[in-house]
C-alpha positions as CSV (number, residue, x, y, z in Angstrom):
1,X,-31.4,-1.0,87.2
2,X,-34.2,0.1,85.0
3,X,-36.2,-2.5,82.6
4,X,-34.3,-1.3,79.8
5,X,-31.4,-1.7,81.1
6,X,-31.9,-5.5,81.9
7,X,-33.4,-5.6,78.8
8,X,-30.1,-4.9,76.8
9,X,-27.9,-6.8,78.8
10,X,-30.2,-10.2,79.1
11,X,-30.5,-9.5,74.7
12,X,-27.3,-8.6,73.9
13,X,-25.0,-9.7,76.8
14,X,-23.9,-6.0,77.2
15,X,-22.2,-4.7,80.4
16,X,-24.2,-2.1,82.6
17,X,-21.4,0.7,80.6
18,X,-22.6,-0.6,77.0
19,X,-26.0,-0.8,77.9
20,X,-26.0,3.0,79.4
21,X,-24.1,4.1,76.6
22,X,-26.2,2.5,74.3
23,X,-29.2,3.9,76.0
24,X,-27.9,7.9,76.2
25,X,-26.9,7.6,72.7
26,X,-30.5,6.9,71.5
27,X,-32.0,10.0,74.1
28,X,-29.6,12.2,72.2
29,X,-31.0,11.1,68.7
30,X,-33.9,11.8,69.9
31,X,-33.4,15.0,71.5
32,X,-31.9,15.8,67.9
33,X,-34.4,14.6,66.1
34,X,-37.0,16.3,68.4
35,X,-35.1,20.1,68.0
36,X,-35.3,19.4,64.2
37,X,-39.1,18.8,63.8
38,X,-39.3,21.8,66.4
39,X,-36.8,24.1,64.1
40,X,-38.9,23.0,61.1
41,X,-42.5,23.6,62.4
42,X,-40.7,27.2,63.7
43,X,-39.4,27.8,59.7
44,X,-43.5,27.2,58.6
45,X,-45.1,29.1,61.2
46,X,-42.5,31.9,60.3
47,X,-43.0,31.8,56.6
48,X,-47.2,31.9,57.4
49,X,-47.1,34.4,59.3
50,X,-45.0,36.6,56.8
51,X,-47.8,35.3,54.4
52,X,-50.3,36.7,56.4
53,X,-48.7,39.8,57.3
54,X,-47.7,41.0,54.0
55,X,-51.4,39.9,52.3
């Protein structure tokens, strides 16, 4: 059982399902999170370089 793991369940008296779940829910806001900030620096990079090629 990882330290997070024991973590939540010594906090919040969660069961080893709640604390998983708990746990893959906030990987998948971060993965989401992470592909927007990606997307976005994509959008920029896209819109400089049509800057720079059209100048």
């Amino acid at each position: 059982m990882s330290d997070a793991l024991r973590s939540l369940r010594a906090s919040y008296g969660l069961s080893d399902i709640q604390a998983q779940a708990t746990l893959d829910l906030q990987f998948r806001r971060l993965d989401q999170t992470s592909q927007s900030k990606i997307r976005a620096e994509l959008e920029d990079i896209r819109t400089e370089l049509a800057r720079l090629t059209t100048t």
